[in-house]
N, C-alpha and C positions, 0 to 999 in steps of 0.2 A: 292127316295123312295126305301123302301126296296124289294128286290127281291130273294127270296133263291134259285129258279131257276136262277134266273140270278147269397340210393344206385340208381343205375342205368339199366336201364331194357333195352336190345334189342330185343323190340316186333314186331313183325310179322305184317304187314302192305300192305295190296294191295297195287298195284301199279300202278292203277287207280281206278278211283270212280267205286262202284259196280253198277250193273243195278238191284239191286232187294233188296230188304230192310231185305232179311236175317229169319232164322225163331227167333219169339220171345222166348225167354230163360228166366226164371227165374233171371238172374243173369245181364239181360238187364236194368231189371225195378225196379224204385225204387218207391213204392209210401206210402203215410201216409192212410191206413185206417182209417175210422171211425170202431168205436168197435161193431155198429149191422150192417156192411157192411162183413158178413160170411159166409154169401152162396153161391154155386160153379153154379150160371145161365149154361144154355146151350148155348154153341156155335160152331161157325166154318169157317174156313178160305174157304171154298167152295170146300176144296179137301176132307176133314174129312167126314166121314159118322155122320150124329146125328140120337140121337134116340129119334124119335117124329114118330106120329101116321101117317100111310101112309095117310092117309087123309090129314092129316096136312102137309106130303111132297109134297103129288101132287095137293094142291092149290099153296105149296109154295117151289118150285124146286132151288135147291142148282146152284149156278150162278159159271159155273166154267170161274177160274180168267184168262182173256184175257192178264192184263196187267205183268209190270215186280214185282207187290206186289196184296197184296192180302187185301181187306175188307173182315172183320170179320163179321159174321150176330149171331145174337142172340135171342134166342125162351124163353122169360121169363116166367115163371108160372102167374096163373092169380094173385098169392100169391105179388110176384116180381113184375109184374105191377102195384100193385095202390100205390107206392112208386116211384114218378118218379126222384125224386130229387138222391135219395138213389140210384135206378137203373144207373141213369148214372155216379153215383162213381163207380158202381162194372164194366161197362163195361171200361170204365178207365184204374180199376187196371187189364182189362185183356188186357190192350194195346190197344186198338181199336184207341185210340187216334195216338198212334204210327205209326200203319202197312199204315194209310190213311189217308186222311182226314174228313173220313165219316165213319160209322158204319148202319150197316142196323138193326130194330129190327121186329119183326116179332111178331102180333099181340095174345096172346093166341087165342086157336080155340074156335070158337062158339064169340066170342067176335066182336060188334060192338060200334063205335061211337052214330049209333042211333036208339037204341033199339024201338022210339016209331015209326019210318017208316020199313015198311016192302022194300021201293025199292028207287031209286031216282030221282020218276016223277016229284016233284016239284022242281028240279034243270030248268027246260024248260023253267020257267017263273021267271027266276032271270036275270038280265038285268047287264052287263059284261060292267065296265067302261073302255073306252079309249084303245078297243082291237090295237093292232099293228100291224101293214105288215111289216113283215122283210125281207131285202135284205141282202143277204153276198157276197161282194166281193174277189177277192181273191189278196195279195199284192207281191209287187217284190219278195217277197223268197219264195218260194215254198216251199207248207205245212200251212202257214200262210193266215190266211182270217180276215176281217174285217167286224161285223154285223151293219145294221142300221136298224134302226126304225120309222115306220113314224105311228102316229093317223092315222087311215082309219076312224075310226066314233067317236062320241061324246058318243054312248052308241050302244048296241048291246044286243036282248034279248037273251038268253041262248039256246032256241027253235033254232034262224036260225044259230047261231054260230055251234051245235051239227048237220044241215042238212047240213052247208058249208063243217065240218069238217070230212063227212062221204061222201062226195059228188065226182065222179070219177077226178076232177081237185086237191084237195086236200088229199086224202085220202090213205093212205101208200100200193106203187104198191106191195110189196113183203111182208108181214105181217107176212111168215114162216120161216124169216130168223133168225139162232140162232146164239150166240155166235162173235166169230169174225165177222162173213160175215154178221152182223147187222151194224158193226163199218165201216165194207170196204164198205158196200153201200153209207154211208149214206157219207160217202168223198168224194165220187167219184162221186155222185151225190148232191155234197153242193151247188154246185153255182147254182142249177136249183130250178125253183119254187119261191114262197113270203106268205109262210104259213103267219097266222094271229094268232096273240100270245092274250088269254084274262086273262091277267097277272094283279097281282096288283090290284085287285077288293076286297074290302071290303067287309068282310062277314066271315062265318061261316057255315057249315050243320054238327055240334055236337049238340046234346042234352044237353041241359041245364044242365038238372042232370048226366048225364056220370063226374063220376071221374076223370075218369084212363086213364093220358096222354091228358088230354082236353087243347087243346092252349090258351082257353079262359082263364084258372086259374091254368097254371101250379106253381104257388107257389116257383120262384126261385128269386134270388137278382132284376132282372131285373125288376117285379113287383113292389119294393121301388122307384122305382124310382117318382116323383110329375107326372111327364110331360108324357102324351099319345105322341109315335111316331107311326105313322103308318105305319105298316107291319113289324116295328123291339117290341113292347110290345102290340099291338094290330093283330090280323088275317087277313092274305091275302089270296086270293082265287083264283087260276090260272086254266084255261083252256084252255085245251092243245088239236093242232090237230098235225097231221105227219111234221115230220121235225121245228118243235118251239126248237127253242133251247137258253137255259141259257149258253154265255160263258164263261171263264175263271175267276174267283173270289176267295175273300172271304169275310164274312161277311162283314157288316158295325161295325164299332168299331171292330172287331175281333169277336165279338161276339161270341157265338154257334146258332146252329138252329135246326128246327123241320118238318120235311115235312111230312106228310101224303097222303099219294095215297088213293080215295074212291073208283071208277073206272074208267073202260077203259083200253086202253091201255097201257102198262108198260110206266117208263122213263129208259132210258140208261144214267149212269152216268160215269164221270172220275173224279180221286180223286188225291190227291199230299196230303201227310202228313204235318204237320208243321213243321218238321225237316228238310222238303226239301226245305219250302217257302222261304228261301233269295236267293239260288241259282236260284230256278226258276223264280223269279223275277229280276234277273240280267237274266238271260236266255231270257224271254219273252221282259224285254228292249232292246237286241240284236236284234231279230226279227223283230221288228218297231222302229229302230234307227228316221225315218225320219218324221215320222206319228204324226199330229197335237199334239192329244191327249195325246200321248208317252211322251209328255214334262211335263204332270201330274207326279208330284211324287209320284203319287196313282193311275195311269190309269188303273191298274186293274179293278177296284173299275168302271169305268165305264161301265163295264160289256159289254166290246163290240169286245173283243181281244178274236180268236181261233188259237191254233196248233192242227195238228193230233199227234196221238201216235208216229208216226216214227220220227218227232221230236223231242218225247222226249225220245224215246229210243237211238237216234242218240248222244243226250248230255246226256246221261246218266242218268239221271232223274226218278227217280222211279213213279211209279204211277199205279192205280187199277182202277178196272172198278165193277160195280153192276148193277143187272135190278133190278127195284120194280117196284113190282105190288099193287094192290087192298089189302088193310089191311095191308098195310106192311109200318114202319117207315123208315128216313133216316137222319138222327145225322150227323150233319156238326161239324167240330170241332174249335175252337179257329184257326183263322188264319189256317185254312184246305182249300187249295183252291179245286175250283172244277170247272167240265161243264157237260154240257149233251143235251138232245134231247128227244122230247116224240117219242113216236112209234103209234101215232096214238090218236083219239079224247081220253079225261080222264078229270079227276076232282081229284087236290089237293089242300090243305090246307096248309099255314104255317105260323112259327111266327119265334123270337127271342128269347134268354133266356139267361141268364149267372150264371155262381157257381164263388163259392170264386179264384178259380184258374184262373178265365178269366180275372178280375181286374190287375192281372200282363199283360197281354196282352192290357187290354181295355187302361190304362196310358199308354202305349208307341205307340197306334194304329196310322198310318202315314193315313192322313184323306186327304181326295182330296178336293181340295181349288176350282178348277174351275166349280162347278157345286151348285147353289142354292139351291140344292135338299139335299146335303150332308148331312148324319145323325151325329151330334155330341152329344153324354154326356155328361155331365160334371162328371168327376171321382173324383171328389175331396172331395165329401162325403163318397163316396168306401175307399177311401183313406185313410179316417177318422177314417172311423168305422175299417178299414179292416186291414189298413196298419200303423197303428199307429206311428212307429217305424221309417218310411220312410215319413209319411205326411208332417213335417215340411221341412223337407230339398227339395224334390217335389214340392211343391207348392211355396216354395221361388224360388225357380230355374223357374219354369215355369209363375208363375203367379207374382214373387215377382221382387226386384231390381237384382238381384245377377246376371243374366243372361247378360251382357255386352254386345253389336256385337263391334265389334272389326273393326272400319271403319278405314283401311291407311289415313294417314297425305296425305294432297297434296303436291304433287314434289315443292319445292323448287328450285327456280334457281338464279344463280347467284349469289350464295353465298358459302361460303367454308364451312368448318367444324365449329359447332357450340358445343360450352360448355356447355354442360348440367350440371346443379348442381340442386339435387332434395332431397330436406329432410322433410321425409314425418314421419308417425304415424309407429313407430319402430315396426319392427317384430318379430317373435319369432326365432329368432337363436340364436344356440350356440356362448358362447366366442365370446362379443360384446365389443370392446375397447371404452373407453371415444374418446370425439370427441368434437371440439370449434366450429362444424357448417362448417369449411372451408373443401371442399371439391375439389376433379379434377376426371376429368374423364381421362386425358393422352391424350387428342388429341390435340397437340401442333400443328401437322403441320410440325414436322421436318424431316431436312433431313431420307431418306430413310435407314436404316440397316441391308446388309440381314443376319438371324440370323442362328448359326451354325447348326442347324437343317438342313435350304435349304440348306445349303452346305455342310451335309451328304447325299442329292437327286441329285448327278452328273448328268443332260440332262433332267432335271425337271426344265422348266418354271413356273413364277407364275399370274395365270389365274386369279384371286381373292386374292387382298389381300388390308381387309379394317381392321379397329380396332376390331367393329362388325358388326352381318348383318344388314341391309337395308332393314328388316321384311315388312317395309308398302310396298316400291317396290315391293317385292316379290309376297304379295300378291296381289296387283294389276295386276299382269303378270299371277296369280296363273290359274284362268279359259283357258288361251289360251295356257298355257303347256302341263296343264294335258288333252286340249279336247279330244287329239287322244287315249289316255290312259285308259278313262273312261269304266266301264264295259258294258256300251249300246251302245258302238262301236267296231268292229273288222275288226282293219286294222292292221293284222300281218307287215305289210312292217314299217309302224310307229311305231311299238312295237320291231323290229329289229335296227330300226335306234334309238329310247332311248336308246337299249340298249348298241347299237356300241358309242353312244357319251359318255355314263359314263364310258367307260372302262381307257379310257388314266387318268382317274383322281385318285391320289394316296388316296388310298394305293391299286385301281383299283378291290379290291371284292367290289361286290354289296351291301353287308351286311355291313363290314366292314367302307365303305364308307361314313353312318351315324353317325360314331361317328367323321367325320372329317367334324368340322363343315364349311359351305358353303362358308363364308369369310375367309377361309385359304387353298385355291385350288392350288394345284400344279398339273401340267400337263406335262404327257411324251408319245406322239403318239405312242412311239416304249415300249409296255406294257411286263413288264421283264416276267420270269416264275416262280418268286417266289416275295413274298414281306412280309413287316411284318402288321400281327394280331392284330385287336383293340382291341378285346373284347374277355376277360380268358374264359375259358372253364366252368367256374365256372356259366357263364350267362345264356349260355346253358344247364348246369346240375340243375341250379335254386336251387343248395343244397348250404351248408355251404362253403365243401372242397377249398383249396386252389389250385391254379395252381402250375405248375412247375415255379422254379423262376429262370425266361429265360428273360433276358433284349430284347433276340432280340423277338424271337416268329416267327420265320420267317417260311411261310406255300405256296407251293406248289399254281399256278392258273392256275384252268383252264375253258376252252373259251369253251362255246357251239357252235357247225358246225351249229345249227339250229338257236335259239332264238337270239344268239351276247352276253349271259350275261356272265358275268365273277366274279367265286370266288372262296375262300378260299377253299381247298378239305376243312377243316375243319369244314368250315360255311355254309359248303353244300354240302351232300351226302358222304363225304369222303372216293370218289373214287383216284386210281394210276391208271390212264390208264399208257401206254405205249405211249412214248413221238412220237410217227409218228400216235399215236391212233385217231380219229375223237371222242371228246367226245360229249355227250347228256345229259343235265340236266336233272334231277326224272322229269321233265314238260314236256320235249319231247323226252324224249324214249318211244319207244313200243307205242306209241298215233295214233291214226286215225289224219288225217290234221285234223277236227269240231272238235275233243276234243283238241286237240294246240292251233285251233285259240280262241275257246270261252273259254280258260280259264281264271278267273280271280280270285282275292283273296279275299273268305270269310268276311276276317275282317275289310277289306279297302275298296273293290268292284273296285278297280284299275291294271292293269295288268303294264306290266313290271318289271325289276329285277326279283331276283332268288324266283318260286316258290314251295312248294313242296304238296304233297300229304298228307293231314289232313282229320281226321273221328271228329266227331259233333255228338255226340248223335251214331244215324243209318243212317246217311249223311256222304256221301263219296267227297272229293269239293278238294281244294285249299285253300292254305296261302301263303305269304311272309313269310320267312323264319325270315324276320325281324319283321314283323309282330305278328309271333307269339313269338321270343324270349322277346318283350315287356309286353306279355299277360297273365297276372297272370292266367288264367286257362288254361293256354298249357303246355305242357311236350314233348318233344322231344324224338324221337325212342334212338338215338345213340346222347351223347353230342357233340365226339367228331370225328362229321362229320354228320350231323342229314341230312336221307334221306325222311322224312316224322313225323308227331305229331299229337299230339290228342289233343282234346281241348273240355273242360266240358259243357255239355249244359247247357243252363236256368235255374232254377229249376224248373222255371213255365213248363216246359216240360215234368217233373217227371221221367224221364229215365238217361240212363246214357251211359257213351263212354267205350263198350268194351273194356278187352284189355287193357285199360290206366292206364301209371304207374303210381302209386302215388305222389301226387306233395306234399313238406314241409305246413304242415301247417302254420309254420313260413311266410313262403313264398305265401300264398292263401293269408292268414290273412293280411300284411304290410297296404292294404291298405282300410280293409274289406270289402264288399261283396256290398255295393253300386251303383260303376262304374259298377260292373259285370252282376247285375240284372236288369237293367233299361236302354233303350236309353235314352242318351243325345245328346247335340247338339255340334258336329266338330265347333270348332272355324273358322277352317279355310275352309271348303267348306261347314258349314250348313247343311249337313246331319246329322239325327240321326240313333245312331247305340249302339247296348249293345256292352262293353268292349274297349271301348276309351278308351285314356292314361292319366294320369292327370298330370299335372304339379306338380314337387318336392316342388319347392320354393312354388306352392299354398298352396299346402296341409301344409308344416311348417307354415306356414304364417297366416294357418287357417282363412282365407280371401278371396275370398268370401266363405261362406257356402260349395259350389260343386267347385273346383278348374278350371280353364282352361283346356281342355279334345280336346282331337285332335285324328285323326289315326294319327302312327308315319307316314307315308307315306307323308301325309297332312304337319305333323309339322319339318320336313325336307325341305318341297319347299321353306316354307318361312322364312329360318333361325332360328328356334329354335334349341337348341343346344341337341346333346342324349351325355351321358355319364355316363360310371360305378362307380357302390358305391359296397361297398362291403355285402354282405351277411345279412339280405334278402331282403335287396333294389334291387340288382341287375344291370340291366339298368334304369334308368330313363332320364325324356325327361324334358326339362324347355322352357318355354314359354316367347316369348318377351317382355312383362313388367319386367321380372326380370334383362333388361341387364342394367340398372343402379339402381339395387337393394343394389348395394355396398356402395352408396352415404347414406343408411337410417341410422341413428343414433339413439343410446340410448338416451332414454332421464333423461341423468344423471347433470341435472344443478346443484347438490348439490357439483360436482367435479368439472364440467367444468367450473364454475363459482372462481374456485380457484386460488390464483393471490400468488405475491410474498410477503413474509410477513407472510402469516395466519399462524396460530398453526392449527395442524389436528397430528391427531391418528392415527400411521399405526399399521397393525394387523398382530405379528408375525407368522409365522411356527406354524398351531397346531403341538402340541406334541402330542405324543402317546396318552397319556389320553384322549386325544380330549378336554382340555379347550383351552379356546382362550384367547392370550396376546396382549396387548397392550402398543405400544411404543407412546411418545409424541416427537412432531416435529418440523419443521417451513418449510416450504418451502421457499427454498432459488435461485431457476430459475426455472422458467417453460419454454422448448424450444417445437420448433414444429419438428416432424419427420416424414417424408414420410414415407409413410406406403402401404402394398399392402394386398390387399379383397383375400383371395384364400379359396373353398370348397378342405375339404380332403373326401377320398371315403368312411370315416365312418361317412359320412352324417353331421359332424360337420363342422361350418364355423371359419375364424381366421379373424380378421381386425387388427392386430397389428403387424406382421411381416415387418420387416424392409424391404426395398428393396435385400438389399445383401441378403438375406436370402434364394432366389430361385437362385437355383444352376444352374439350367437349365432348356432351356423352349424349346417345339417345335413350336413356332409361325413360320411363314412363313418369318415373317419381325419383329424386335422389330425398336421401333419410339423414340429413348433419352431414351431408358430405359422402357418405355412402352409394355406392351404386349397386344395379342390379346386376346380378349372375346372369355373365353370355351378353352383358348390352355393348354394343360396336362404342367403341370411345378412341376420342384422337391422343397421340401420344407426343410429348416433344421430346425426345431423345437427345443425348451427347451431341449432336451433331446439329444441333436447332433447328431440324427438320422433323416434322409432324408425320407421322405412322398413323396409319388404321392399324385397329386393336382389339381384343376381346378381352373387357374386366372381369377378374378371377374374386378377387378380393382383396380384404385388407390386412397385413402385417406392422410389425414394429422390430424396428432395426437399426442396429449400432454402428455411430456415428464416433469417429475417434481422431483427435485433435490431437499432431504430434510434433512434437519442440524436435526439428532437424538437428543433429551438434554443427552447430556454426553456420546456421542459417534460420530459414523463416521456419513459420508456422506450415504445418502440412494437415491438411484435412478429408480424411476417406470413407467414404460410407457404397459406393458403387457397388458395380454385380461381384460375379463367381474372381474375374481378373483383377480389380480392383484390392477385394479381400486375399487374396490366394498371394500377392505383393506385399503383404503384411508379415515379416517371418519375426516368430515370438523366439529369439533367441539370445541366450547369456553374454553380456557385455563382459569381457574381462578386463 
């Protein structure tokens, strides 16, 4: 049930996460007004003086900010009030959503909810369902507590609830205390006491006829809704004695919220903005790594987890504080978490409510599965009306087939390599050669070759070396690799020892590393101080420009004294220390030990490998370096050597990332704006998350609807392959269905059906004018010819290349002539110039020798254009 109590830029970049969310600027925020949303309300960040009538100050005294941010309070006219939908666009576009998670608004003077009582004697005789004794214990990490709840009664009338809660056992020993020394009491005395919370009770004490701000008809999307939920579109009514306290949250569905204070005693609140909730959510899973509940992917949502402030000023975590009082509101925001505490007996009100902006939030809301009580929506009418644009693809993904889970085959034993031949419904690639159906994959089984690539790597063993990877192993293994890894665990020693086992593996940077795919490992324990570069600079600059044209690329490693990780100066920080120098990666320089240990990455939520320092909107966090070079909304400080990047918010967020250079439209746009707005669901560990990667070949393939979507981090454990395209594909990543993708066939039976004997049409050389000639023929042999599958890095694929034709390949091992799946191999193309290449595999493909009438011999076996000039038609 619902409870609301419960070119290239080197830009200037801290060099760790800030502790304070920064003053709001103009040039922070971006939001779309409405065109009667014009007038400039009053407000204040609690340091500002406002100018409102002393009366009106001294009911309602400016709350100065405890924490490392500030909530904004705002004094609307009575004019501004009875517009409440309107009102909370304007505090919006004054950031209020930004600086916290909550916004306070302060009621015009002389104004009440119920104008036809003069006091609140008939609250006495209202009967308080299922009040609750809370205990809070406190858990192995200090700072950390844990609340429970137990029914003390089946009902309680309002009369002995208000003489318990004023009564000398319950009733708040120091009631004068302001400001901080309300927050240090009330910690240092948590664990003492089992106040009775009468929370969650059904009701209302507004007037009927009161307008302005009434929960009962505030008039927002939430009210479309068919279905009554209680306390999220219906009124909950809480009474409050000293020490009740709401811990750590945020809405149900993301929601917004509405509290109203009638009277009594103030509440003390603590807020977290939505800019900060993913880190704080890796944060607070840290804290109760071990705790039943904590295995909830939503345990938030249980509303039963606290930290104190020094917690989170120690991880850096921005966050604010507010007291409300009697007449005063409190605006919870989309995924704005919060906690707090009353100060003593009171009476609030509250509900749910949501605007168009929360629909972005309410589709991707992570709902807690283990508890009966959980509120869900259905957003697919939202969707409808709201999201037009994204409904179909949404709700196939979610509700429809297209969602796959991707279960590994069982182990196999006792058996060798098996021949896959798979000829499925042809896909959309480029330069597709005819084909009789007979296919090979290359896995013969034969002897061993090691191929002149390993033997340019003198004192390089070979650790892995298969045709391709063993995807379903892998991910079978996948949970027991990464457990130590995960961002709700922090065992820096496991996090050292990752990173010491990746180093000996060529080409030994951490970044670099993923474009070599898993089943072609080479291993040297004794790690050189230099080696060569996967990935052009061109990946990192995410522009057009070309690299230097450097066969080798060879770049400088170096090993962190701290972490064990090891990379390119160029792929990371591109620092020259001094060769007797102890270096420090941007992750653990200048860092406190708790900001080393708890770091993790933003976009994966996994640590290990090279991290650096990234800003999110007014969030200051971590990425993978690799992480982000995958990430169409990140841009890198320095290409070439990036010590830190910026990365675009949501837009559901409406703000924007300081500071950050402008990234190629070309380059936002490759894959539009879908994957970037929306979680979806990792293939390979089943979290969702905004700004997975999608698969190339999906997306060509146009098949399913939403492509296979991984963090790279993820689709590296279990052999999918990363590799560069050029400009403005950049890196992309391919997913294990595609590794006998090479085997799909056109389906051209009008050719492949052609035998020795027929007459057919071959279609000269347009000339210049662009008509088209036609020669008449016979075909007089058709032979069959090996043929090899290879992607070039301008995204176009070939199936007609003869074997000789790859000049050279870096496989680890070639097998009779066979190569590995994903190994870089040169191409010589029609045009007797050599292409970088990715080999797919191997085919067999018809080759057709035809007698011209009154001329030579014609010979065709080339791609899609070649074959498609072959017209099988009747001679008369």
């Amino acid at each position: 049930m619902q409870s609301v109590e419960t070119e290239h830029h080197n830009c200037s970049m801290p060099d760790e996460p800030s502790t304070s969310s920064g003053p709001l600027t103009p040039g922070d925020v971006y939001f779309s007004p409405h065109e009667d949303d014009d007038f400039d309300t009053i407000f204040t960040d609690g340091r500002t003086p406002v100018a409102i009538s002393p009366n009106h100050l001294k009911n309602h005294p400016l709350h100065k900010p405890t924490g490392t941010s500030e909530v904004l309070t705002f004094y609307p006219t009575m004019e501004e009030f009875r517009d409440f939908s309107r009102y909370i666009r304007v505090i919006e576009q004054k950031g209020a959503h930004l600086n916290a998670g909550i916004a306070k608004i302060v009621a015009p003077e002389g104004w009440t909810p119920r104008p036809s009582k003069q006091d609140f004697s008939d609250v006495d005789n209202y009967e308080i369902t299922q009040p609750a004794r809370e205990t809070i214990e406190a858990m192995e990490k200090p700072g950390a507590f844990f609340k429970r709840n137990v029914t003390c009664r089946r009902k309680m009338p309002a009369r002995e609830f208000r003489e318990m809660a004023l009564s000398a056992q319950y009733r708040n020993p120091k009631p004068n205390l302001e400001g901080i020394d309300i927050e240090k009491h009330y910690f240092q005395n948590i664990l003492e006491g089992e106040p009775i919370y009468g929370a969650d009770t059904e009701g209302s004490f507004y007037d009927k006829e009161t307008n302005e701000f009434n929960m009962n008809r505030l008039g927002t999307l939430l009210d479309n809704t068919n279905l009554k939920i209680k306390g999220v579109n219906t009124v909950y009514l809480y009474f409050g004695m000293y020490k009740t306290t709401f811990p750590w949250h945020a809405e149900d569905m993301d929601l917004y919220s509405i509290n109203f204070l009638h009277f009594g005693a103030p509440k003390y609140w603590f807020a977290i903005s939505s800019e900060h909730a993913d880190r704080f959510e890796r944060f607070m899973s840290q804290q109760f790594p071990y705790h039943n509940e904590a295995h909830c992917k939503a345990f938030l949502r249980h509303k039963t987890f606290i930290v104190t402030p020094e917690l989170l000023r120690s991880a850096n975590i921005p966050y604010a504080t507010m007291i409300q009082r009697p007449n005063e509101f409190i605006i919870t925001f989309p995924r704005g978490y919060h906690m707090g505490f009353n100060l003593g007996y009171n009476l609030a009100e509250s509900t749910n409510f949501a605007t168009q902006r929360w629909i972005d939030y309410g589709k991707d809301a992570v709902l807690c599965g283990c508890s009966k009580d959980s509120v869900k929506i259905d957003m697919a009418p939202f969707m409808e009306m709201y999201r037009p644009d994204e409904h179909s693809a949404w709700i196939t993904y979610w509700y429809g087939d297209e969602r796959s889970e991707w279960v590994p085959k069982k182990k196999e034993t006792n058996k060798k390599r098996q021949r896959a031949i798979i000829c499925v419904t042809p896909a959309k690639r480029a330069r597709l050669a005819a084909s009789d159906g007979s296919c090979s994959d290359g896995s013969s089984g034969c002897e061993t070759e090691e191929s002149s690539f390993m033997r340019s790597l003198p004192g390089y063993i070979m650790s892995n070396y298969q045709l391709r990877s063993d995807s379903d192993g892998m991910l079978r293994k996948y949970k027991t690799n990464t457990k130590e890894l995960r961002s709700d665990r922090i065992d820096f020693f496991k996090e050292r020892q990752y990173n010491s086992g990746r180093n000996p593996e060529w080409p030994h940077c951490s970044v670099c590393q993923y474009f070599q795919p898993l089943h072609m490992m080479a291993i040297n324990e004794t790690v050189p101080q230099s080696s060569r570069r996967l990935i052009p600079t061109s990946c990192f600059s995410k522009t057009s420009e070309e690299d230097e044209k450097d066969e080798a690329k060879f770049d400088r490693l170096l090993h962190c004294s701290n972490c064990e990780v090891t990379v390119h100066s160029k792929c990371c920080s591109g620092d020259q220390p001094n060769s007797d120098e102890k270096w420090r990666c941007p992750r653990c320089r200048n860092k406190t030990d708790v900001e080393i240990r708890t770091a993790s990455c933003q976009l994966c939520q996994l640590r290990g490998g090279a991290l650096i320092p990234c800003q999110i909107g007014k969030d200051s966090t971590w990425v993978h370096v690799i992480c982000a070079l995958f990430n169409r909304r990140a841009v890198f400080n320095n290409p070439d050597g990036p010590s830190a990047c910026f990365v675009e918010p949501s837009p559901r967020q409406h703000s924007e990332t300081p500071s950050m250079p402008p990234l190629p439209e070309e380059y936002r746009s490759e894959h539009g704006d879908m994957f970037e707005h929306s979680r979806w669901e990792c293939v390979v560990c089943h979290r969702t998350d905004v700004g997975l990667i999608p698969c190339a070949h999906c997306i060509e393939e146009d098949k399913p609807v939403i492509p296979a979507l991984a963090h790279i981090t993820c689709a590296r454990r279990v052999g999918f392959v990363c590799e560069v395209r050029d400009f403005p594909r950049g890196a992309v990543m391919i997913c294990q269905k595609h590794e006998h993708s090479y085997l799909i066939n056109k389906s051209l039976q009008d050719y492949t059906n052609i035998k020795v004997g027929d007459n057919v049409y071959v279609e000269e050389e347009q000339c210049s004018s662009g008509t088209k000639h036609f020669l008449s023929g016979k075909i007089l042999r058709v032979d069959k010819k090996a043929t090899v599958v290879v992607d070039f890095l301008d995204n176009s694929c070939s199936r007609d290349n003869l074997v000789e034709d790859i000049q050279s390949c870096e496989c680890l091992y070639c097998e009779n002539g066979d190569h590995q799946y994903g190994a870089r191999v040169k191409v010589v193309w029609d045009d007797k110039k050599v292409y970088d290449a990715y080999f797919r595999g191997k085919g067999i493909m018809n080759e057709y020798t035809i007698q011209l009438d009154g001329g030579p011999e014609f010979r065709t076996h080339g791609g899609l254009t070649a074959v498609a000039s072959v017209m099988h038609l009747p001679i008369s």
